[in-house]
N, CA, C and O of each residue as an XYZ file, in Angstrom:
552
protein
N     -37.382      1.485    -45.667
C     -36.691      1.259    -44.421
C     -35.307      1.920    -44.439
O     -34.981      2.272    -43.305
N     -34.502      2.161    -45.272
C     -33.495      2.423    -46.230
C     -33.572      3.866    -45.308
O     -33.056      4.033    -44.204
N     -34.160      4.591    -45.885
C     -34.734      5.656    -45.964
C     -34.838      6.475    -44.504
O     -34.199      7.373    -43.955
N     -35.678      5.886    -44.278
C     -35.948      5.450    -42.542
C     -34.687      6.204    -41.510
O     -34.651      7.178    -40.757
N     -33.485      4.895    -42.070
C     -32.482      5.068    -41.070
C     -31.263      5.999    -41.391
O     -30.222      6.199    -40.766
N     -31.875      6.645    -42.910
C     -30.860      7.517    -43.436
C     -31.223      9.084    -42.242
O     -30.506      9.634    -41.407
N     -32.611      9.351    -42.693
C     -33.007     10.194    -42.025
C     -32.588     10.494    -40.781
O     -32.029     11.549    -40.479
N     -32.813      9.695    -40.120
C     -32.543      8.870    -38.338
C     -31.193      9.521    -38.709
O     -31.152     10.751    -38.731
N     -30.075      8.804    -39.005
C     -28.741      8.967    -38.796
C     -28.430     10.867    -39.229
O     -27.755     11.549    -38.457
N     -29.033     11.472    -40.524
C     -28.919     12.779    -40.712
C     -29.729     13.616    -39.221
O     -29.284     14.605    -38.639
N     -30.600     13.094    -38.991
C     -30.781     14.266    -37.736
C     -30.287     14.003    -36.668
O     -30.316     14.950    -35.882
N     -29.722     12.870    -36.207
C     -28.795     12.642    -35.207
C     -27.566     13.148    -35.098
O     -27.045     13.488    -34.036
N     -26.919     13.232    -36.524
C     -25.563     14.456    -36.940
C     -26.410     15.761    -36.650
O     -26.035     16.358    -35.641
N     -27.216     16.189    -37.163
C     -27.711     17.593    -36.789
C     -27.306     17.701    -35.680
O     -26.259     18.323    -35.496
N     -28.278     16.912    -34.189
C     -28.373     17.385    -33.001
C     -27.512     16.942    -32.229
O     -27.277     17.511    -31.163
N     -26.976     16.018    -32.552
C     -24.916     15.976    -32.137
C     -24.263     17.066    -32.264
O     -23.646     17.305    -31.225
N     -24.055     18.130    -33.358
C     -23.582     19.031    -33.747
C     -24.095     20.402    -32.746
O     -23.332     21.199    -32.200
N     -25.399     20.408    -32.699
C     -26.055     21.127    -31.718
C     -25.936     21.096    -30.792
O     -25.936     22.202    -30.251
N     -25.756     19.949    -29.934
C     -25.787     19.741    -28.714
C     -24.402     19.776    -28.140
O     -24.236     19.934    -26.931
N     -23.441     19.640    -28.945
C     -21.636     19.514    -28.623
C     -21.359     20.713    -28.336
O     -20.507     20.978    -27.488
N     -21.895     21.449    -28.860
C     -21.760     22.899    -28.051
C     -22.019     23.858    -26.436
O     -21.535     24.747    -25.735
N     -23.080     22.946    -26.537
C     -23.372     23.064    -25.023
C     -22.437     21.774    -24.160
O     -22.480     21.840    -22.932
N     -22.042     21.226    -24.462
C     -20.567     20.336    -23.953
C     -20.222     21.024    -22.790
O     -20.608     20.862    -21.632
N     -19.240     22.014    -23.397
C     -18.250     22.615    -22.503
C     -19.105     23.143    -20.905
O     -18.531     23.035    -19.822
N     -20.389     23.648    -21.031
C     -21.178     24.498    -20.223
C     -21.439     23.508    -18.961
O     -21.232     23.707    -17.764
N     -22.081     22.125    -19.780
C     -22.285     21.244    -18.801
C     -21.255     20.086    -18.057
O     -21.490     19.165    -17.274
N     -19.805     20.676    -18.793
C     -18.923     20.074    -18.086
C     -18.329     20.831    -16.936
O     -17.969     20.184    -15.952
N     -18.178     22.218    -16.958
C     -18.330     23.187    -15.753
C     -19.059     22.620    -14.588
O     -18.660     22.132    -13.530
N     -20.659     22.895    -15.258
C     -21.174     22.454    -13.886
C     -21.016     21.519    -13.124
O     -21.106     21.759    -11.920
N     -20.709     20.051    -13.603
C     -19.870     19.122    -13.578
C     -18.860     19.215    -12.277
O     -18.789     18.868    -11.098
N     -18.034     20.016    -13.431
C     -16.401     19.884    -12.606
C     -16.548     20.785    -10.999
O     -15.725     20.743    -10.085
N     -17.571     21.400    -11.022
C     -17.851     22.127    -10.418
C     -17.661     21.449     -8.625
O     -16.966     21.764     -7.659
N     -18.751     20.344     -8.917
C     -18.539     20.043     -7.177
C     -17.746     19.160     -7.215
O     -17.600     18.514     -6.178
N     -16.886     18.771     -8.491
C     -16.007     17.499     -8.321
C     -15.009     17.812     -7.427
O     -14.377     17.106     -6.641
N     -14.952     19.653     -7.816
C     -13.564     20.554     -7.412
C     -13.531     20.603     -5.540
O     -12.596     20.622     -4.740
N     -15.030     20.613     -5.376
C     -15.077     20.484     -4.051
C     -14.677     19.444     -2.994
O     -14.106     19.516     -1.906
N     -15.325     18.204     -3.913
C     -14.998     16.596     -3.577
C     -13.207     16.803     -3.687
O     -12.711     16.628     -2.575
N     -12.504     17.022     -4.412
C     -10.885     16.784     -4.201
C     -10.253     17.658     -3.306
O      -9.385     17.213     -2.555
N     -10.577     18.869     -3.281
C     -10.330     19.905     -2.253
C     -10.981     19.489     -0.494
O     -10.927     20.210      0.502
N     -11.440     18.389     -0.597
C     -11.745     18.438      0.843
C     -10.616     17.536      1.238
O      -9.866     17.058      0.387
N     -10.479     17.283      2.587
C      -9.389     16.622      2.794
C      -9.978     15.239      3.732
O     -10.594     15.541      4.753
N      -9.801     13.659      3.404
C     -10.226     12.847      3.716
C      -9.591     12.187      5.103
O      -8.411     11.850      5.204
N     -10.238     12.106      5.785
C      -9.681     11.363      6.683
C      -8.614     10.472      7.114
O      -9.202      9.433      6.814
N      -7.670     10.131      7.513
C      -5.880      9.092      7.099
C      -6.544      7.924      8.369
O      -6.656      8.423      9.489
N      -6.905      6.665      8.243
C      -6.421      5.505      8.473
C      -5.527      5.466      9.634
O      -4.617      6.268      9.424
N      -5.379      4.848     10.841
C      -3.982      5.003     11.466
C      -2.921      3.983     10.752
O      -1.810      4.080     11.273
N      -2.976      3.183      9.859
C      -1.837      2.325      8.804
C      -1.600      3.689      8.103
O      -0.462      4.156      8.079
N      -2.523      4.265      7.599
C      -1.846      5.124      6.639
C      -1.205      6.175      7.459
O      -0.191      6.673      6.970
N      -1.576      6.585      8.545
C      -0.554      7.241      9.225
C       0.854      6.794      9.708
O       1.767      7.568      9.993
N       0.898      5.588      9.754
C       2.023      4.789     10.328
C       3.165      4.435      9.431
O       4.287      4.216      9.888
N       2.864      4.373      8.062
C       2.961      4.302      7.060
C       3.978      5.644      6.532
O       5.097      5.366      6.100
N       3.541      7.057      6.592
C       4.196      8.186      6.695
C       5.233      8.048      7.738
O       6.320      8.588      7.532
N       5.097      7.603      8.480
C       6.787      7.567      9.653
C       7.253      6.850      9.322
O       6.677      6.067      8.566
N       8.450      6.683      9.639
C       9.806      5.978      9.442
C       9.624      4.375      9.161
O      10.505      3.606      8.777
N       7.706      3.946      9.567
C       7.589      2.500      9.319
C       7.842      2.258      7.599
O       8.479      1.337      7.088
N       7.273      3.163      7.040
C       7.131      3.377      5.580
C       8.285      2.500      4.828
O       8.212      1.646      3.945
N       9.457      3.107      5.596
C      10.655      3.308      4.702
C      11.940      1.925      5.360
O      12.980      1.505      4.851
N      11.236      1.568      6.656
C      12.563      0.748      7.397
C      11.198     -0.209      7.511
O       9.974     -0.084      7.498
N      12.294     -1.325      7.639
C      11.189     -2.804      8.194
C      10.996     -2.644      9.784
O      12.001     -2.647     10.495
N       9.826     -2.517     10.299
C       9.276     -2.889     11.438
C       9.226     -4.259     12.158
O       8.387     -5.071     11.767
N      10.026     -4.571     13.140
C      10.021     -5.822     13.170
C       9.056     -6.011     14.110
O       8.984     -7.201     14.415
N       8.203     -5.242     14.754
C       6.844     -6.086     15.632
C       5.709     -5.767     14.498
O       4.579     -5.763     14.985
N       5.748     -5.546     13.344
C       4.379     -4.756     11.976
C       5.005     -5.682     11.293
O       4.552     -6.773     11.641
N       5.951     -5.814     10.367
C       6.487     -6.017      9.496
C       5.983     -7.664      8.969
O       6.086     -8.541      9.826
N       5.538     -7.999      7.811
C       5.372     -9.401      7.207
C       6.612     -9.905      6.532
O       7.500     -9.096      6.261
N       6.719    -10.915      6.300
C       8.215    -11.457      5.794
C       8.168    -11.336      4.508
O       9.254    -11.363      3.929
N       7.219    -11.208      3.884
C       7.842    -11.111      2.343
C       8.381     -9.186      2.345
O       8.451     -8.608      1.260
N       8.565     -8.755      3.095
C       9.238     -7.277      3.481
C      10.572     -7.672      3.290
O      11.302     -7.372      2.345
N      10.802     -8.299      4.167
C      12.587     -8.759      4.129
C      13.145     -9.322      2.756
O      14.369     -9.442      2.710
N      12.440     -9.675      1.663
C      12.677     -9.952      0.680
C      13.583     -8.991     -0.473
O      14.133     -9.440     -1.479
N      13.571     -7.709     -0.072
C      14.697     -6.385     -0.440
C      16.099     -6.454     -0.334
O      16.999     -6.154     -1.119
N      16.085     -7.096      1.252
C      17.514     -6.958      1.786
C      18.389     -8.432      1.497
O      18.092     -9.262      2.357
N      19.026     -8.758      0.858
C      19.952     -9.402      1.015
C      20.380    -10.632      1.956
O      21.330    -10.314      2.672
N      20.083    -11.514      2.084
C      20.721    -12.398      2.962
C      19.878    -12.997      4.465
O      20.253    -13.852      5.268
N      18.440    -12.043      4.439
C      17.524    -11.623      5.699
C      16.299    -13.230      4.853
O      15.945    -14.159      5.578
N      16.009    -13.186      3.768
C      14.967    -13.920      3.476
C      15.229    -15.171      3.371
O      16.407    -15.525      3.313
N      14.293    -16.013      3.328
C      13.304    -16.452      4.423
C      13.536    -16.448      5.816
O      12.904    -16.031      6.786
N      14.982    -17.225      5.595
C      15.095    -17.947      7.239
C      15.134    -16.534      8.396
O      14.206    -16.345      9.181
N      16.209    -15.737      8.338
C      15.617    -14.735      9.050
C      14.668    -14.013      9.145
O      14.351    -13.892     10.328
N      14.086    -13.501      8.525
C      12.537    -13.505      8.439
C      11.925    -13.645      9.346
O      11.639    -12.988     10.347
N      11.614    -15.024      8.758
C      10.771    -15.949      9.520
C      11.172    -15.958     11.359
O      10.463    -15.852     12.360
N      12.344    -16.102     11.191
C      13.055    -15.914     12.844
C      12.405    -14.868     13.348
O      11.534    -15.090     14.189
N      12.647    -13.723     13.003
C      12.479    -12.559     13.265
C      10.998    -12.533     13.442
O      10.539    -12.689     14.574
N      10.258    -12.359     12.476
C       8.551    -12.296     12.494
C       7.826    -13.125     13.898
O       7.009    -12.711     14.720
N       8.651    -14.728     13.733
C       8.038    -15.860     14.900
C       8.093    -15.293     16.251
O       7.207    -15.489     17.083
N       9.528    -14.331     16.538
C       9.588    -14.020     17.905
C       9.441    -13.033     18.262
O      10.119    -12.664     19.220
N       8.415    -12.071     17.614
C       8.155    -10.753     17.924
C       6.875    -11.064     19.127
O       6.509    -12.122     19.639
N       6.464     -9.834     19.283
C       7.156     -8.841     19.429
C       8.298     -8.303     20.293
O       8.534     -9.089     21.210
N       9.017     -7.313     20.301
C      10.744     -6.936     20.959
C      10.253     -5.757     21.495
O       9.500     -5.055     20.819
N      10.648     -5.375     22.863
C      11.081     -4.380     23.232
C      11.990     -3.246     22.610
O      11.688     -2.054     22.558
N      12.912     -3.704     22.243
C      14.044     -2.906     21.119
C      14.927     -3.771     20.685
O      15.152     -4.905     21.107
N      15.457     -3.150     19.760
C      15.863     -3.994     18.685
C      17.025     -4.692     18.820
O      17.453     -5.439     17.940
N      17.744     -4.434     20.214
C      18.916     -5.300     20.213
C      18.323     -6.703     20.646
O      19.066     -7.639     20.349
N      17.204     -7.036     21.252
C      16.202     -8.089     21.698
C      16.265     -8.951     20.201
O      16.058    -10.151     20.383
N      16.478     -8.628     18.943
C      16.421     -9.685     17.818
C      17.649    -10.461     18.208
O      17.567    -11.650     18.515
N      18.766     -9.812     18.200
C      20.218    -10.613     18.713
C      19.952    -11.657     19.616
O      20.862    -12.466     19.796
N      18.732    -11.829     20.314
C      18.658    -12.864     21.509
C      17.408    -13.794     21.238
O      16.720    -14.310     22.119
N      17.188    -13.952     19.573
C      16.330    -15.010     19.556
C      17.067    -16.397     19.541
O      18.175    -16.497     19.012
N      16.428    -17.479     20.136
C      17.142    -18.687     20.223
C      16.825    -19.046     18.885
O      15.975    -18.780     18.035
N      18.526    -20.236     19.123
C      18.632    -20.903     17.615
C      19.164    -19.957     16.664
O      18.845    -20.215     15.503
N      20.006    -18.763     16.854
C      20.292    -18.000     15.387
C      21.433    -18.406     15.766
O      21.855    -18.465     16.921
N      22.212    -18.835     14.321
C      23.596    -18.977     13.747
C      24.539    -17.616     14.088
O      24.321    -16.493     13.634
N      25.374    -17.900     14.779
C      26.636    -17.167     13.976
C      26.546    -16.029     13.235
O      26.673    -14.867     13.621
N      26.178    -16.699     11.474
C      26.099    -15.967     10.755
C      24.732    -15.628     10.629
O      24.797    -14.942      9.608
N      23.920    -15.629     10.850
C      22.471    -15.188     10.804
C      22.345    -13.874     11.727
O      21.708    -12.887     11.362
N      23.145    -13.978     13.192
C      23.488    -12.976     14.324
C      23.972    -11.890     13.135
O      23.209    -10.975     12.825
N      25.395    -12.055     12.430
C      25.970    -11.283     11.256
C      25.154    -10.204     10.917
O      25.060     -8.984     11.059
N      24.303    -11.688     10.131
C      23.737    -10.465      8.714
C      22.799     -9.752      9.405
O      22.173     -8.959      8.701
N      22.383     -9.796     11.040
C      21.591     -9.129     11.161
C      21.897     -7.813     11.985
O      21.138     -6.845     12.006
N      23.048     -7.892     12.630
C      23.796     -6.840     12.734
C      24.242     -5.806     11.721
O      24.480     -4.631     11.999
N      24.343     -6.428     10.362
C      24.720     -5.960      9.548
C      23.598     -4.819      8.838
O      23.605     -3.929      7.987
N      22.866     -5.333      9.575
C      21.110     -4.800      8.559
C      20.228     -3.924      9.897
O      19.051     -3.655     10.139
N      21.092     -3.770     10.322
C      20.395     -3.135     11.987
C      19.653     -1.816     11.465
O      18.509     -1.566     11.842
N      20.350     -0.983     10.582
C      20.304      0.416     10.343
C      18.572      0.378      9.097
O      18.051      1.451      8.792
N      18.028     -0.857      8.627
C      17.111     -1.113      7.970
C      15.947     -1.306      8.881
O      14.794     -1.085      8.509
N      16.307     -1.786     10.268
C      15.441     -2.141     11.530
C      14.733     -1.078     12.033
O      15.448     -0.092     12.210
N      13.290     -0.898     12.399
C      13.084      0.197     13.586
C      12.017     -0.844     14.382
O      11.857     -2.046     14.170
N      11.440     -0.105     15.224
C      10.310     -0.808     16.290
C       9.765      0.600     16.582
O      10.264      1.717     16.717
N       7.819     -0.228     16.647
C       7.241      0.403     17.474
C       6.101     -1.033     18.289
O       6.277     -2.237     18.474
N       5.153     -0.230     18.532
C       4.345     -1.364     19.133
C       3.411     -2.149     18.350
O       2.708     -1.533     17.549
N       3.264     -3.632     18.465
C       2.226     -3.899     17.601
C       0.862     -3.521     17.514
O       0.143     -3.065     18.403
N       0.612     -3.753     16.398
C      -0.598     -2.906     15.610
C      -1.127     -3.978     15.222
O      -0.626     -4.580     14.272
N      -2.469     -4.548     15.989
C      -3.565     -5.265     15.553
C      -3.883     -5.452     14.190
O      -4.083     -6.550     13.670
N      -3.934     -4.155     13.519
C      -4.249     -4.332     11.931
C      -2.833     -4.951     11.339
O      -2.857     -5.584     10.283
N      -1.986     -4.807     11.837
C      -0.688     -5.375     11.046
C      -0.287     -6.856     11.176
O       0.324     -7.424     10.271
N      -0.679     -7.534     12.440
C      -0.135     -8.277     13.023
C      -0.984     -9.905     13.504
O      -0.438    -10.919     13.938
N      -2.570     -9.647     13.214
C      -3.073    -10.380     13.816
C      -3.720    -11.384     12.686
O      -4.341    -10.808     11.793
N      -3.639    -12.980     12.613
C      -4.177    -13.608     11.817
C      -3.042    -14.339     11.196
O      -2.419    -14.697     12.195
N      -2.331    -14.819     10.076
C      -1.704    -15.006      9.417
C      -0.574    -14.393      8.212
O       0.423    -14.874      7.675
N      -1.402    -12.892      8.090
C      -0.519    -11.997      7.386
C       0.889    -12.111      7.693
O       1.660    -12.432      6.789
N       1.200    -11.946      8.544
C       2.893    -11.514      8.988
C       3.495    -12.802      8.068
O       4.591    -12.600      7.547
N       2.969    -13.870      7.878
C       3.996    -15.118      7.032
C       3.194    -14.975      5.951
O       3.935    -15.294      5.021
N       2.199    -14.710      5.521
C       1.183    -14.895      4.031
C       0.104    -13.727      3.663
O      -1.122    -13.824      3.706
N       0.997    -12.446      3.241
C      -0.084    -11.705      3.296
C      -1.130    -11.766      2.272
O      -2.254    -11.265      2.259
N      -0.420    -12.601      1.289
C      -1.570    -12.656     -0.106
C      -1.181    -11.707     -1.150
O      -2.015    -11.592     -2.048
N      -0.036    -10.942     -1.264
C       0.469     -9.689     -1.974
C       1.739    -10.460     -2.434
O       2.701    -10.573     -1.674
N       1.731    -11.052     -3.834
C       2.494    -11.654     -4.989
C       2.781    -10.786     -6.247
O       2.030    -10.240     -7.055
N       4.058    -10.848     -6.133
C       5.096     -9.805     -7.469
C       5.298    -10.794     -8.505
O       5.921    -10.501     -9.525
């Protein structure tokens, strides 16, 4: 039996050795239509398009979920939450006129205006519970 699996294992090194050579040939053919598959260009999502504009980079306040505001300083929770509850805005001086903001809440949000943009809401962004719980934990 010994014997057996010595054999076994010596011609399996043989045709390992043999066959590793032809490797390279059949990784060509291979790479071949992979090259095609990456070179084509896939279709963009309208999030992922929305995503490339200026939503990307500034908080959206009719898109935007509240753990977003969690970056800026002085905005999380309670404004946030303000902000998110009374969307959607026409434009953005319309946040200044949610009822119930402090004083200083008016402040910090003046202060943070230049972090603000608007567009229109977006069903995929906006509808269900996401905007307070999207399920995306750091």
């Amino acid at each position: 039996m010994k014997r057996f699996f010595g054999l076994l294992m010596a011609l399996g090194l043989i045709f390992g050795t043999l066959v590793s050579d032809a490797q390279p040939a059949v990784a060509s053919l291979l790479n071949s239509g992979t090259l095609l598959l990456a070179e084509a260009e896939l279709p963009r999502n309208a999030i992922d398009d929305k995503l490339a504009t200026e939503y990307g980079y500034k908080l959206d306040v009719n898109n935007t979920n509240v753990a977003a505001f969690r970056k800026y300083r002085g905005l999380f929770p309670t404004i946030a939450g303000k902000i998110v509850r009374n969307a959607p805005y026409e434009n953005l001086e319309d946040i200044l006129d949610i009822p119930g903001l402090s004083d200083t809440e008016k402040s910090r949000i003046q202060d943070n205006m230049d972090v603000f943009t608007i567009s229109p809401p977006n069903p995929a962004l906006v509808e269900g519970g996401d905007r307070y719980n999207n399920g995306a934990y750091k």
